[in-house]
C-alpha positions as CSV (number, residue, x, y, z in Angstrom):
1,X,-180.6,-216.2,-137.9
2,X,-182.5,-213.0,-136.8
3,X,-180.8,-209.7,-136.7
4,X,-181.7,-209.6,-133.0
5,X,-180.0,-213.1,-132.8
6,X,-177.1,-212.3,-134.7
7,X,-177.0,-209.6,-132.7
8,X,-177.0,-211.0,-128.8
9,X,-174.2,-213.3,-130.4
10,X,-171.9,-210.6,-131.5
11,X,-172.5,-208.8,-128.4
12,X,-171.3,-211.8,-126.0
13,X,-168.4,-212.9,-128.1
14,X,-167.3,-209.6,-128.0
15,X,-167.6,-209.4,-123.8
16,X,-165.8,-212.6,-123.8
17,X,-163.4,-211.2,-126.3
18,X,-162.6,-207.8,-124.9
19,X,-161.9,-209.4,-121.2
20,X,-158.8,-210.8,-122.4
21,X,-155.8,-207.6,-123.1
22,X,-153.5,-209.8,-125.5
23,X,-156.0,-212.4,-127.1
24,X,-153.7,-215.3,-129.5
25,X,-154.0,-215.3,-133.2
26,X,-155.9,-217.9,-133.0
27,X,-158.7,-216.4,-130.6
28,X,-158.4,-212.9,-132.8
29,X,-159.2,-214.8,-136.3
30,X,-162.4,-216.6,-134.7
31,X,-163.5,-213.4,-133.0
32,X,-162.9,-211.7,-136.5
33,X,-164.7,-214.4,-138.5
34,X,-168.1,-213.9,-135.9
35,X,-167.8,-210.2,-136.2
36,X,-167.6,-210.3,-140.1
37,X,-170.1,-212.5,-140.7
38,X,-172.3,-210.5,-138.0
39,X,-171.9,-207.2,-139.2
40,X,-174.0,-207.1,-142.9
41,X,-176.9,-208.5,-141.2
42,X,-176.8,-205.9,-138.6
43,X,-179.1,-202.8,-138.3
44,X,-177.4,-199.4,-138.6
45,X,-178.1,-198.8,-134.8
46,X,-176.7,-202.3,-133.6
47,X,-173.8,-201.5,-135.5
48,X,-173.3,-198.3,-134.1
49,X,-173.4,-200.0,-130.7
50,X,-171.3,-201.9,-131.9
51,X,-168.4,-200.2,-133.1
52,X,-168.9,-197.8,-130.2
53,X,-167.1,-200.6,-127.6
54,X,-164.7,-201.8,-129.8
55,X,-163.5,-198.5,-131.7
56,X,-160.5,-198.1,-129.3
57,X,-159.5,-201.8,-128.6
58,X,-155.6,-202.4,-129.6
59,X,-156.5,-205.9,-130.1
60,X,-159.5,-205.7,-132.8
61,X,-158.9,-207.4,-136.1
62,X,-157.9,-205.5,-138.8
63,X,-160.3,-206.3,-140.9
64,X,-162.8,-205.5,-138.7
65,X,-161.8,-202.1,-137.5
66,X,-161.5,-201.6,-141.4
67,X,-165.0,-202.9,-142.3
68,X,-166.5,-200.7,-139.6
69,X,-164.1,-197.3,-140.4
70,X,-165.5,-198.0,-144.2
71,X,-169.5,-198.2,-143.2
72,X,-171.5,-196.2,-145.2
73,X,-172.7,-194.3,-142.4
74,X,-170.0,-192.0,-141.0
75,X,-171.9,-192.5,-137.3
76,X,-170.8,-196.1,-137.4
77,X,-167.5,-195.4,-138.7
78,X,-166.5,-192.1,-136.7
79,X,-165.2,-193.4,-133.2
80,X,-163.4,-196.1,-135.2
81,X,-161.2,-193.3,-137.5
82,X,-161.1,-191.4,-134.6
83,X,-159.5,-194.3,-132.1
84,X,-158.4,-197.1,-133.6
85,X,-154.9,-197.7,-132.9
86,X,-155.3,-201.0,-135.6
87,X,-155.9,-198.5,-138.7
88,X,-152.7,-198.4,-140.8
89,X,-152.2,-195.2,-142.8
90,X,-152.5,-197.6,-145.7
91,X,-156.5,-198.1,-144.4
92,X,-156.8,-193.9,-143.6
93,X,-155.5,-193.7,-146.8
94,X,-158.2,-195.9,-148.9
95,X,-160.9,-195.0,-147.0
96,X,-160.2,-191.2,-147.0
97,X,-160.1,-191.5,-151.0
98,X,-163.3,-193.2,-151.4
99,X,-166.1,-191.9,-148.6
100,X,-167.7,-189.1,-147.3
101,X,-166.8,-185.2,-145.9
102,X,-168.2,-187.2,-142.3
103,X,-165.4,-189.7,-143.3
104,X,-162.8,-187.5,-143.6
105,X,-163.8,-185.1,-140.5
106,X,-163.5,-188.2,-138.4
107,X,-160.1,-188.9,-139.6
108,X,-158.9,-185.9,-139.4
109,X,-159.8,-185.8,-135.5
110,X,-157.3,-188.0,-134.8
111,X,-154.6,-187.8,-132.6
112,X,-151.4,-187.9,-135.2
113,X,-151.8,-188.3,-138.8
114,X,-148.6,-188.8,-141.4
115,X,-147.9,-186.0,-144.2
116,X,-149.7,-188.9,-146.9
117,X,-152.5,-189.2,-144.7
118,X,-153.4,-185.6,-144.2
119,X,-152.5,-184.7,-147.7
120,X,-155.4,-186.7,-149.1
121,X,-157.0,-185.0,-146.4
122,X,-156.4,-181.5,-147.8
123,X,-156.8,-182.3,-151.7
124,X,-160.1,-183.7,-150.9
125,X,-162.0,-181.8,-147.9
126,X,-164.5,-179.9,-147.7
127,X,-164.2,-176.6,-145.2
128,X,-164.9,-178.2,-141.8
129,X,-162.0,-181.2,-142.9
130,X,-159.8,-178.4,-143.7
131,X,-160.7,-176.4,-140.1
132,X,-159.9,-179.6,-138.6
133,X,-156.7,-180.3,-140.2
134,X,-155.3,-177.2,-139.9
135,X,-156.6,-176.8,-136.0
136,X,-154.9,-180.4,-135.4
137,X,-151.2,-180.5,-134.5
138,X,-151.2,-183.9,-134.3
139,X,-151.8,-183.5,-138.3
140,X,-148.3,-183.7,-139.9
141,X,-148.2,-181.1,-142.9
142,X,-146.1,-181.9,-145.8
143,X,-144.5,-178.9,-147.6
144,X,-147.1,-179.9,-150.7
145,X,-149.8,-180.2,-147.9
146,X,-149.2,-177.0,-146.4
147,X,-148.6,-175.0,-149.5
148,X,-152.4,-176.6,-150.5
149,X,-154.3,-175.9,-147.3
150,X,-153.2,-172.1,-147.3
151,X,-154.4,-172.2,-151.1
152,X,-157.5,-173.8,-150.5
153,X,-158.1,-172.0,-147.0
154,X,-156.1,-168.6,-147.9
155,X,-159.6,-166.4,-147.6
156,X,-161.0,-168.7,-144.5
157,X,-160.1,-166.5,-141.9
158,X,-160.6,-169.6,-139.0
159,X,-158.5,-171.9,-141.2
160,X,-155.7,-169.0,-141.4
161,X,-155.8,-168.0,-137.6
162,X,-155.7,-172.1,-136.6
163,X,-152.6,-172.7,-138.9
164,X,-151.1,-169.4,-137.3
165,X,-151.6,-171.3,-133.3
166,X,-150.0,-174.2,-134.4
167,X,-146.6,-174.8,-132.6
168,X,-145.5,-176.7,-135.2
169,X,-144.6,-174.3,-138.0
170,X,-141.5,-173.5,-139.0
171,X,-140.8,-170.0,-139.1
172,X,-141.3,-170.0,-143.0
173,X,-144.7,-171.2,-142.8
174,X,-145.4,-168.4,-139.4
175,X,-144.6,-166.0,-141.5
176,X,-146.5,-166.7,-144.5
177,X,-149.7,-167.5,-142.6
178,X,-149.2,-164.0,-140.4
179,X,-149.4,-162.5,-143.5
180,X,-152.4,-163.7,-144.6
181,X,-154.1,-163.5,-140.7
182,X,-152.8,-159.6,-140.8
183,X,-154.4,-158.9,-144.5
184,X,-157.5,-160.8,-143.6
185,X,-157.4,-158.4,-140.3
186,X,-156.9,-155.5,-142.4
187,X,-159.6,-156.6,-144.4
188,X,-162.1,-157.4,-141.6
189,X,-162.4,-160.5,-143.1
190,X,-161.2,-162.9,-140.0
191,X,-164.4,-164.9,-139.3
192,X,-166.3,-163.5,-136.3
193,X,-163.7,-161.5,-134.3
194,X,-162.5,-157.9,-134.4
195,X,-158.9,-157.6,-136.2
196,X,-157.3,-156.5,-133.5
197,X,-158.2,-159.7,-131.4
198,X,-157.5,-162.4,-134.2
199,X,-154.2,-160.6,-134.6
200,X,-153.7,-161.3,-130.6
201,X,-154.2,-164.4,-131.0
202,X,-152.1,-165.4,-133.9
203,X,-149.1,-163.5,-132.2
204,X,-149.9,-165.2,-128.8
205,X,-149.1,-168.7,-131.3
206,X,-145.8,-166.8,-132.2
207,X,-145.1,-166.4,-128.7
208,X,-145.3,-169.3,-127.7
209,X,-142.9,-170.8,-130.2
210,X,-140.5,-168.4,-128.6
211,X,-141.2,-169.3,-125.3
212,X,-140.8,-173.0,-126.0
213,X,-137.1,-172.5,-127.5
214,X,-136.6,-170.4,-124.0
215,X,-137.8,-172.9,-121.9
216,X,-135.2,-175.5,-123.7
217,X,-132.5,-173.6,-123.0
218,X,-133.5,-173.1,-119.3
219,X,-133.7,-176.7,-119.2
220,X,-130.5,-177.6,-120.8
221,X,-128.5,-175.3,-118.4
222,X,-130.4,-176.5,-115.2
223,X,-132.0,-173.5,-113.9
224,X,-135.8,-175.0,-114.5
225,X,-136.8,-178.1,-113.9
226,X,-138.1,-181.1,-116.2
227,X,-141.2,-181.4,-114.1
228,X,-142.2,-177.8,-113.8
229,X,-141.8,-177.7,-117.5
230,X,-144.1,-181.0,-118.3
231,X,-146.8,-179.8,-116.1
232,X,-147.1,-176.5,-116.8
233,X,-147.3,-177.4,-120.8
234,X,-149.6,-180.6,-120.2
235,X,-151.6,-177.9,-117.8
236,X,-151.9,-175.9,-120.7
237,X,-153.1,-178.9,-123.1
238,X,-150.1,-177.9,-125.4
239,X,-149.2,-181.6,-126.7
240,X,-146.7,-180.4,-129.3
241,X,-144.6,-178.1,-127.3
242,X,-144.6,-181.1,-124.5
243,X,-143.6,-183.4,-127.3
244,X,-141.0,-181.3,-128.1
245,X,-139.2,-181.3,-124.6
246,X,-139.6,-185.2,-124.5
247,X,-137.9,-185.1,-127.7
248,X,-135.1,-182.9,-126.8
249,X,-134.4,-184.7,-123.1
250,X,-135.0,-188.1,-124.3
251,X,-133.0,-188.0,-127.6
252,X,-135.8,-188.4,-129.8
253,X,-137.3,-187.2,-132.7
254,X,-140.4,-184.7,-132.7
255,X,-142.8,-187.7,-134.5
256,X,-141.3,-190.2,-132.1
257,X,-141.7,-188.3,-128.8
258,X,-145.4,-187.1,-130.6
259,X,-146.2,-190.9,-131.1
260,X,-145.3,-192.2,-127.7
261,X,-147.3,-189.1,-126.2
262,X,-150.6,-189.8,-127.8
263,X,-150.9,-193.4,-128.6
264,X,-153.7,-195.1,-126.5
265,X,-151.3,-197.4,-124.5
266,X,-149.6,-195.4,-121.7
267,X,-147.0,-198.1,-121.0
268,X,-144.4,-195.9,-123.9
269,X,-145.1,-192.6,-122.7
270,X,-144.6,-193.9,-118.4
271,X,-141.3,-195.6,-119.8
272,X,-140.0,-192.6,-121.2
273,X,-141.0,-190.4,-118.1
274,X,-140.0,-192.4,-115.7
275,X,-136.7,-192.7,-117.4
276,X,-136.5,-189.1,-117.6
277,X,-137.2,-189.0,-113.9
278,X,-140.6,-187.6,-114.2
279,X,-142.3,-187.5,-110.8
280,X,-145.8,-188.9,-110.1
281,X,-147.8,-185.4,-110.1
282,X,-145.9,-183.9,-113.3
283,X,-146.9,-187.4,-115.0
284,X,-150.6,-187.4,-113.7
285,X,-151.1,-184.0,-115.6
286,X,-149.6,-185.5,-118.6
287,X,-152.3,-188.2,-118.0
288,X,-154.7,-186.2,-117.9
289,X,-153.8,-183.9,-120.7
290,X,-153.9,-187.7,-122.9
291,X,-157.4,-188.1,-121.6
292,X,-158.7,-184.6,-122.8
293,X,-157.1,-185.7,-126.0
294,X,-158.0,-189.3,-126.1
295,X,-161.6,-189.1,-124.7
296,X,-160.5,-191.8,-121.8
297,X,-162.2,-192.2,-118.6
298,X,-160.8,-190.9,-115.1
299,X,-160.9,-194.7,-114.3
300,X,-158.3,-195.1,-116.8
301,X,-155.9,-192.5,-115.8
302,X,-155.9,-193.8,-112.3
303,X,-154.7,-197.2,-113.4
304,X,-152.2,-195.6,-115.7
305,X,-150.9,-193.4,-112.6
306,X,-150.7,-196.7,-110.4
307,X,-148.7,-198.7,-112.9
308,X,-146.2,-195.7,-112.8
309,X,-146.1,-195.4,-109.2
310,X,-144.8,-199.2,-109.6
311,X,-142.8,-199.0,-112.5
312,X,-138.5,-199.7,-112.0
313,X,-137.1,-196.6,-112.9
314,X,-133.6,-199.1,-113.5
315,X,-136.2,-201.2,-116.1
316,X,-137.3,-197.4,-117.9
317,X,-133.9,-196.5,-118.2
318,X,-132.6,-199.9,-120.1
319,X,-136.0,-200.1,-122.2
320,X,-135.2,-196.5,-123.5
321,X,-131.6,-197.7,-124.4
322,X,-133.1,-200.3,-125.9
323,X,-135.3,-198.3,-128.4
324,X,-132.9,-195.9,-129.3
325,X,-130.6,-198.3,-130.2
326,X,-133.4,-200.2,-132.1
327,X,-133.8,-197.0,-133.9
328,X,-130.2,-195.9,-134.7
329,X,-130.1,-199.6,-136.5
330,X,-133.3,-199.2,-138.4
């Protein structure tokens, strides 16, 4: 009955637990029930550990991952807001309402958040939430959302110059947040760097938008091609803009191609490539552009890379079908 005990249980359940990639409900609601009653008795450094080796796994219990992701101390609970692919918005939600700034920086690491989510995010956070919101692309910005952030972070000259690199903005929101980075400029009040070189950089983000809508037309009439395209973009680490060409080859939308980009399982994102005809090297830098993002191990990307290697391009093709279909009846 020892913490040490409880401990050394927890610890081998879990080996035994994490072994197997698509565990029943009946093995996932034992597991759970261990972990639960494991966790209070627990020291803070055990459960650290702890939540360290299961933060990412797809198959933790919910309650679980939500238990840890709501510790009291934000080192326990950050790898778990940061990975966990079981967290519904619905748990981001709650927990980003009741914890700490360390809380909400975790959450607002991770790879996509929805407008709901990241709107808490901004009526709440303190400055280093909102530098990592508005540095996050992955962060969806609702118009209430973004009107807040440039309220809230209209004199933070880093919050200003972020929003201004984001390839997502619409050319509304460019404009109004090149306003602000010029006046700041003007103003020499743009953080650390010399006017002149924040206003570089937040018309090197405007270029790039353009260069994006260029790059779709080039690919739409056939005179660049697809692969070129995804590695020169996943080279660059620029997820958006590469979610944007998946989205516009594949027939997608921006949050759906976004999604299958930067979820932890690869199996969506090698579907879609392979349908697209993606060839092995334009796909390895899109793995490893997911492992910068995602914090995975080279080990990981090379099994990712085999499984495409042996993956039917006949099967990609009919599973993509498939989905949009799904999705045109949903």
């Amino acid at each position: 009955m020892s913490s040490d005990s409880r401990r050394q249980l927890l610890n081998a359940v879990t080996d035994l637990f994490l072994l197997d990639d698509a565990p029943n409900e009946a093995s996932q609601a034992h597991y759970g029930e261990i972990a639960l009653r494991s966790l209070p008795h627990l020291e803070t450094g055990s459960r650290r550990d702890y939540a360290t080796r299961v933060a990412a796994a797809p198959a933790l219990p919910r309650d679980v991952a939500v238990t840890l992701a709501s510790d009291p101390d934000a080192d326990v609970a950050r790898l778990v807001l940061k990975l966990s692919p079981v967290l519904t918005d619905t748990d981001l939600a709650a927990i980003a309402v009741s914890q700490s700034q360390h809380h909400l920086v975790a959450i607002a690491e991770r790879a996509r958040l929805s407008e709901s989510v990241t709107d808490i995010l901004v009526e709440r956070g303190d400055r280093q939430v909102l530098h990592t919101v508005s540095a996050n692309e992955g962060a969806s910005l609702s118009e209430k959302g973004f009107d807040k952030l440039v309220a809230r972070g209209g004199q933070d000259g880093q919050i200003s110059l972020a929003l201004s690199a984001r390839s997502d903005l619409t050319p509304d929101r460019a404009q109004r947040v090149m306003r602000i980075v010029e006046q700041l400029s003007e103003e020499g009040g743009l953080w650390s760097k010399p006017g002149s070189e924040a206003l570089t950089l937040a018309r090197q983000a405007r270029q790039q938008r353009l260069e994006i809508k260029l790059l779709l037309v080039d690919l739409a009439a056939g005179t660049r091609p697809l692969d070129e395209i995804v590695t020169m973009l996943a080279d660059e680490d620029r997820a958006f803009h590469l979610a944007l060409v998946f989205a516009q080859v594949a027939s997608l939308s921006t949050d759906q191609a976004l999604r299958v980009l930067m979820q932890r399982d690869a199996s969506g994102i090698a579907v879609a490539c392979r349908a697209l005809g993606v060839g092995s090297a334009a796909f390895e830098a899109v793995l490893t552009l997911r492992a910068r993002r995602l914090m995975f191990g080279k080990a990981a990307t090379e099994d990712d890379l085999r499984a495409y290697a042996a993956l039917d391009p006949a099967m990609a093709e009919r599973t993509m079908r498939f989905l949009k279909l799904k999705t045109k009846l949903s």
